[in-house]
N, CA, C and O atoms as a DFTB+ gen file, in Angstrom:
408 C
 N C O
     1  1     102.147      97.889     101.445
     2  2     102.459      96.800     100.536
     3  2     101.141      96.182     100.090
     4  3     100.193      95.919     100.830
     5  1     101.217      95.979      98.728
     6  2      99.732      95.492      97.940
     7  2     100.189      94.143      97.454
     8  3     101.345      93.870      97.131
     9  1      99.160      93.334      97.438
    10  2      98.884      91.786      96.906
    11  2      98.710      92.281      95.360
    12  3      97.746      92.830      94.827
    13  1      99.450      92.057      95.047
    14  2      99.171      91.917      93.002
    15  2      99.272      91.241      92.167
    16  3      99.583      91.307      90.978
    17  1      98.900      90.326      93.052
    18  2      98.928      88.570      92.383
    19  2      98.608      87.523      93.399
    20  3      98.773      87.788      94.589
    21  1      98.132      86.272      92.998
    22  2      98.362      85.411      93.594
    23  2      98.071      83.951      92.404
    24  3      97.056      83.893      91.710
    25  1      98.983      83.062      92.381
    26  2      99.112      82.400      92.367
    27  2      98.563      80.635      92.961
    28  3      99.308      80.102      93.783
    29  1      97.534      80.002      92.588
    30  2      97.561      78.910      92.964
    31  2      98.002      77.757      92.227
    32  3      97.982      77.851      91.000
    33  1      98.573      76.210      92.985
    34  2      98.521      75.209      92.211
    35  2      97.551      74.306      93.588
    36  3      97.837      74.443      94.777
    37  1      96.742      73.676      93.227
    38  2      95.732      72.588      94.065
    39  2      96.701      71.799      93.884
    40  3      97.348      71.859      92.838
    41  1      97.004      70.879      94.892
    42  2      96.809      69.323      95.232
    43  2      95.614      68.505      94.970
    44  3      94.466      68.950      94.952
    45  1      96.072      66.871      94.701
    46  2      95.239      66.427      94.706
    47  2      94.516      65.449      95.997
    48  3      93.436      64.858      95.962
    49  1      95.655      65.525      97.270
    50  2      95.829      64.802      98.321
    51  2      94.639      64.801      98.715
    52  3      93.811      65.421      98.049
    53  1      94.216      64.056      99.982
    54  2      93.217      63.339     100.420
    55  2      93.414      64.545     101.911
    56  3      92.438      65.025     102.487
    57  1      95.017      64.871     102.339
    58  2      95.414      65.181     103.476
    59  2      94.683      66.385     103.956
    60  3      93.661      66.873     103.474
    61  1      95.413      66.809     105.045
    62  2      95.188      68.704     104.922
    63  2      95.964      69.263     103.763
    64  3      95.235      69.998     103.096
    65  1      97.064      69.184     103.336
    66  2      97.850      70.066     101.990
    67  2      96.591      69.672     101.007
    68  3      96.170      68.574     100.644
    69  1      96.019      71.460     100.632
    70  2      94.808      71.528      99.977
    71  2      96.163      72.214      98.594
    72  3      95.951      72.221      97.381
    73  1      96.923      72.503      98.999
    74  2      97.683      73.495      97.463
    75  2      99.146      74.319      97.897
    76  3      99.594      74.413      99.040
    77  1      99.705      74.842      96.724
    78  2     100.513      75.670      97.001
    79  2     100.164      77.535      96.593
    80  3      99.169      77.779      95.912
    81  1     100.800      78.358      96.935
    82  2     100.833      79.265      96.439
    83  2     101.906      80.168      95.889
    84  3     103.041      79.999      96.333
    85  1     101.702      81.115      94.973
    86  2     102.820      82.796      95.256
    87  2     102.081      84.029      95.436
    88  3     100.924      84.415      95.275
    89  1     102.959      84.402      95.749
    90  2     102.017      85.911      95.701
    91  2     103.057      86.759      95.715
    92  3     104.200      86.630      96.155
    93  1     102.256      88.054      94.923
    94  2     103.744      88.537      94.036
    95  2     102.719      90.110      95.012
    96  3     101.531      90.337      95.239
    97  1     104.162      90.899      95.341
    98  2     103.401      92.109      96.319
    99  2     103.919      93.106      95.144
   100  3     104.612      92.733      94.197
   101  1     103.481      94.401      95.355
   102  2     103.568      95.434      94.663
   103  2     104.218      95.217      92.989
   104  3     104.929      95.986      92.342
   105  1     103.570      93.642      92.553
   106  2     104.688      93.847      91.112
   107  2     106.238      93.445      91.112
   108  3     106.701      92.912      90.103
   109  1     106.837      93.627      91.939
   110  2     108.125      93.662      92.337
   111  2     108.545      92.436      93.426
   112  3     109.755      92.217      93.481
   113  1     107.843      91.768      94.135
   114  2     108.119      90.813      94.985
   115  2     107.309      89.738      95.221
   116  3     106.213      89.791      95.779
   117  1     107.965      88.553      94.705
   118  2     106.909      87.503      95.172
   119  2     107.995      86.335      95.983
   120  3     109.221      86.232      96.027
   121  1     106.672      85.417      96.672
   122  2     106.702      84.494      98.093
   123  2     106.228      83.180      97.166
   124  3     105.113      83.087      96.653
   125  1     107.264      82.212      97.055
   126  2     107.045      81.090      96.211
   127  2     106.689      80.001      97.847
   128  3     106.795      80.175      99.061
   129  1     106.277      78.977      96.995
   130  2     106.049      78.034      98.198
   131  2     105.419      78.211      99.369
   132  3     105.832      77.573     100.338
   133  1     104.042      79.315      99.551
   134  2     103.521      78.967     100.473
   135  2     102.420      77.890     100.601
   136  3     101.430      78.027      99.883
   137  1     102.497      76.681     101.557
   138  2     101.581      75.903     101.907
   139  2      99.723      76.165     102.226
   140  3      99.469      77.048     103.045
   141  1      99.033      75.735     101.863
   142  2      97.700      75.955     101.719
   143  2      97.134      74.914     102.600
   144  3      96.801      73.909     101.973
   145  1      96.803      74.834     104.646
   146  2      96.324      73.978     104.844
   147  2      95.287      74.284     105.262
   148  3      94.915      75.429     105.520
   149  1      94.607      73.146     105.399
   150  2      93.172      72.932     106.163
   151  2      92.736      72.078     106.587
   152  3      92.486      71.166     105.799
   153  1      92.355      71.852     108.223
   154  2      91.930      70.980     108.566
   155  2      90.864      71.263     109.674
   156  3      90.946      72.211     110.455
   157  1      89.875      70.357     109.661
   158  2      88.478      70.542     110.202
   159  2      87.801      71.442     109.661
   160  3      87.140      71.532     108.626
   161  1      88.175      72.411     110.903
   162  2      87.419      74.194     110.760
   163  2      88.200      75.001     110.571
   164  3      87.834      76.142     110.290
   165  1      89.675      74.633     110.674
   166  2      90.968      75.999     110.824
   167  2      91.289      75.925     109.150
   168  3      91.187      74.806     108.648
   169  1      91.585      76.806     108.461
   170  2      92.590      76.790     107.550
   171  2      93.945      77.899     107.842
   172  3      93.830      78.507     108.906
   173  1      94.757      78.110     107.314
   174  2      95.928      78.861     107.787
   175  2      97.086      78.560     106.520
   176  3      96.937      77.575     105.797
   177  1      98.196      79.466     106.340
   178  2      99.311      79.158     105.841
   179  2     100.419      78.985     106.243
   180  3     100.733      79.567     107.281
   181  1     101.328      78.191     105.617
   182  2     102.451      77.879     106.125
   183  2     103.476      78.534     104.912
   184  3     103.557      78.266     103.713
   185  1     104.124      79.385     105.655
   186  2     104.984      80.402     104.659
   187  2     106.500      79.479     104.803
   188  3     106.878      78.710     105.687
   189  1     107.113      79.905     103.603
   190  2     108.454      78.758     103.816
   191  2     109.430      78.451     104.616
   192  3     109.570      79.181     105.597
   193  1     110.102      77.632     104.487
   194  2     111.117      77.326     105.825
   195  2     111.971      76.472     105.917
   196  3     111.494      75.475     105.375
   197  1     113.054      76.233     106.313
   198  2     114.474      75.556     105.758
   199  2     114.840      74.802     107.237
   200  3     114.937      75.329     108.345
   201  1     115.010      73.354     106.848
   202  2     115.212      73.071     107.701
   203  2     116.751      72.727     108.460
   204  3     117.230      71.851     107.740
   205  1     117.539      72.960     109.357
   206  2     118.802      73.321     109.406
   207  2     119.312      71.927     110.183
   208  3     118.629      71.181     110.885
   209  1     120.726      71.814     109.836
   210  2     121.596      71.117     110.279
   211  2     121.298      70.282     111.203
   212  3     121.056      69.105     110.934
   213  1     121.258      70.941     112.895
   214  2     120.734      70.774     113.824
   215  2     119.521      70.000     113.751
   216  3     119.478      68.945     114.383
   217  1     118.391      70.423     112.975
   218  2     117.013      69.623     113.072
   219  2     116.147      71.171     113.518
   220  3     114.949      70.909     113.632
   221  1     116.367      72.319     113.728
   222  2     115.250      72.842     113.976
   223  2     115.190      73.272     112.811
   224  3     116.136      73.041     112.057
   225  1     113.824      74.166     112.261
   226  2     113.546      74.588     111.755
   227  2     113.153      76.115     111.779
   228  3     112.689      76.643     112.789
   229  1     113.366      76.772     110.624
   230  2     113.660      78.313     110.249
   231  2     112.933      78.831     109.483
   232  3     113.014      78.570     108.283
   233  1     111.954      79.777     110.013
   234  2     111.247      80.270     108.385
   235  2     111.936      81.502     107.632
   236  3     112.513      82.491     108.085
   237  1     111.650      81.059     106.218
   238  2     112.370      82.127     105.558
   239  2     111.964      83.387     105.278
   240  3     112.628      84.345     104.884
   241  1     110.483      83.269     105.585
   242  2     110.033      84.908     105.613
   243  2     108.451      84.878     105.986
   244  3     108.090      83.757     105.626
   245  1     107.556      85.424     106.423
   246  2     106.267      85.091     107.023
   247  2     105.855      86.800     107.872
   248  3     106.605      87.681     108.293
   249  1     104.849      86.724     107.853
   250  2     103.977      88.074     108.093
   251  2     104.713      88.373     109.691
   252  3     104.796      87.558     110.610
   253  1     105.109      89.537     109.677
   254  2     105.205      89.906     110.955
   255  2     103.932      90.053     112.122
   256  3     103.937      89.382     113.154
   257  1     103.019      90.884     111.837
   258  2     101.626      91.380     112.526
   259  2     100.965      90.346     112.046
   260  3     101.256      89.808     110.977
   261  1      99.657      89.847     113.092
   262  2      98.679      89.179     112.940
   263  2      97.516      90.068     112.334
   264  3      96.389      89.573     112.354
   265  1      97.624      90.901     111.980
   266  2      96.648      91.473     111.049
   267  2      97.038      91.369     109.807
   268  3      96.229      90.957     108.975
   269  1      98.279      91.701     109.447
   270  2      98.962      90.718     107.929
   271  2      98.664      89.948     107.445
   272  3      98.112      89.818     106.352
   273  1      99.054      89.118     108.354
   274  2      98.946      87.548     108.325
   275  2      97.238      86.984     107.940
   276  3      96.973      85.996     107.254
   277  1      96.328      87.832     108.533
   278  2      94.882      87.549     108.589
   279  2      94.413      88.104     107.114
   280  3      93.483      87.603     106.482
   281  1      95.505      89.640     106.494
   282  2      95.006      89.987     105.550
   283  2      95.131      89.094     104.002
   284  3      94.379      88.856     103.057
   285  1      96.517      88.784     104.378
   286  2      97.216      87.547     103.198
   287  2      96.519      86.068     103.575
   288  3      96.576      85.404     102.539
   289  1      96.154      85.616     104.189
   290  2      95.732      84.355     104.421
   291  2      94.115      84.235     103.491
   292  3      93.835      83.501     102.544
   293  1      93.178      85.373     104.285
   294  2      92.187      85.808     103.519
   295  2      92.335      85.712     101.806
   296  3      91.714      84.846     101.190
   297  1      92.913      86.351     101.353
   298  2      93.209      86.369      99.938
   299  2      93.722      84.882      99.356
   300  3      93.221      84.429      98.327
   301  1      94.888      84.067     100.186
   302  2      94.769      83.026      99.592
   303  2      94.316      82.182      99.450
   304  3      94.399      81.425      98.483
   305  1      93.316      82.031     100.997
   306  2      92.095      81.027     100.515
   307  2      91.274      81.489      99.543
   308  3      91.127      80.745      98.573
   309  1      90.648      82.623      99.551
   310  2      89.849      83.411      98.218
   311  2      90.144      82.499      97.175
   312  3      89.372      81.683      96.670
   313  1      91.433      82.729      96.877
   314  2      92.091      82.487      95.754
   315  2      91.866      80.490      95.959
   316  3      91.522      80.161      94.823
   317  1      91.884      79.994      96.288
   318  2      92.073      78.502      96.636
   319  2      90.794      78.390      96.062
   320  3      90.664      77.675      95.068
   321  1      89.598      79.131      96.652
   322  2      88.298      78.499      96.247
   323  2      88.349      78.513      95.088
   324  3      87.885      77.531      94.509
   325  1      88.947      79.654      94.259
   326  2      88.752      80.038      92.909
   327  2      89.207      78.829      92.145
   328  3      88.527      78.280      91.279
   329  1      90.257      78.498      92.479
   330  2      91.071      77.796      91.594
   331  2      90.341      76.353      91.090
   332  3      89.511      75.683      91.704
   333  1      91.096      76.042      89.407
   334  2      90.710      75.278      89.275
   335  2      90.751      73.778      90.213
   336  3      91.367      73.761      91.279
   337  1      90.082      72.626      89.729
   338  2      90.609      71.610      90.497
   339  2      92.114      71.002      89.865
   340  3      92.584      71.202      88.745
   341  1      92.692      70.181      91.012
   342  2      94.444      69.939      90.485
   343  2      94.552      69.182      89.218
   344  3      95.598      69.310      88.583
   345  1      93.361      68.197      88.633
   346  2      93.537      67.701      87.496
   347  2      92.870      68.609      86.456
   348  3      92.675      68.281      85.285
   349  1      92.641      69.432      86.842
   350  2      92.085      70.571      85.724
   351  2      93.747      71.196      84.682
   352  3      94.848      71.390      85.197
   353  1      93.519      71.315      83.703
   354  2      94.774      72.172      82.992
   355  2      94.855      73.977      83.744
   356  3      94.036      74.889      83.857
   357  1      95.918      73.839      84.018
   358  2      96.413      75.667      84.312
   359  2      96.547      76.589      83.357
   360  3      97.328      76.443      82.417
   361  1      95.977      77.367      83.478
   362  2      96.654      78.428      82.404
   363  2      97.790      79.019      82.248
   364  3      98.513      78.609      83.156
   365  1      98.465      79.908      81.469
   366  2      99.875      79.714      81.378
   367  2     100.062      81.034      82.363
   368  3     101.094      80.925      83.026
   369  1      99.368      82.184      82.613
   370  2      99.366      82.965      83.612
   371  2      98.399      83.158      84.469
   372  3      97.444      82.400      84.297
   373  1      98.282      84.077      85.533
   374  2      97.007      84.170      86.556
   375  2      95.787      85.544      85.922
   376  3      95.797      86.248      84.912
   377  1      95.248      85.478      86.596
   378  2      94.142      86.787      86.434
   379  2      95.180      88.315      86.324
   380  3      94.985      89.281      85.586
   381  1      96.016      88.159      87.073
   382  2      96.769      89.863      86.693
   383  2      98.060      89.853      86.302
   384  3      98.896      90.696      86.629
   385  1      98.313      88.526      85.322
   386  2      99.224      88.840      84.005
   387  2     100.275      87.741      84.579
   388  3     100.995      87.071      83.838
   389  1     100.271      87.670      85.630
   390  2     102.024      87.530      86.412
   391  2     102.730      86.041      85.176
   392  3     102.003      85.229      84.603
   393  1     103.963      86.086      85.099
   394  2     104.463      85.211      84.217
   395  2     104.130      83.790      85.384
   396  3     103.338      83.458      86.265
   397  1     105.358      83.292      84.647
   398  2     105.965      81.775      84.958
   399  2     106.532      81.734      86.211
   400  3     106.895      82.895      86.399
   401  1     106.801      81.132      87.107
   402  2     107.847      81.100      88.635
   403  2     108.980      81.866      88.289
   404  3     109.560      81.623      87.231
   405  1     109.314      82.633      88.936
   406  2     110.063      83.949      88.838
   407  2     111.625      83.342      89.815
   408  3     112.570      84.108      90.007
């Protein structure tokens, strides 16, 4: 499975939430709403997650292997540095075409 896109929007918060992301895999599949944090020295993602009835919480889909996880994380900070800042205007697509939120 290949990264063939990614997607940023920056925040403008003060917090750790530095942004959101997508990332669209082989053309055919993309991951809306992943979280972009960072704090201190760690950065990491938080892939989505629903929170249920009960009160726990469920993710809806997230890297199985920690080498995955290390390979996609890599790329979206990449991508984070790249990005403009949050009061900057967006362009209407990314670097490899991808439309609008799918």
């Amino acid at each position: 499975m290949e990264i063939t896109g990614i997607r940023i929007k920056r925040v403008s918060a003060e917090g750790p939430l530095k942004g959101y992301a997508t990332v669209y895999f082989d053309n055919c599949f993309a991951v809306h709403g992943i979280k972009l944090i960072v704090t201190g020295d760690k950065s990491f993602a938080l892939f989505p997650a629903i929170k249920a009835a009960d009160g726990t919480v469920r993710n809806l889909c997230h890297p199985i292997t920690a080498e995955f996880r290390e390979c996609v994380e890599k790329q979206l900070f990449e991508a984070l540095e790249a990005a403009p800042p949050a009061d900057a205007e967006a362009p209407a697509a990314d670097a490899e075409g991808q439309g609008g939120e799918d």
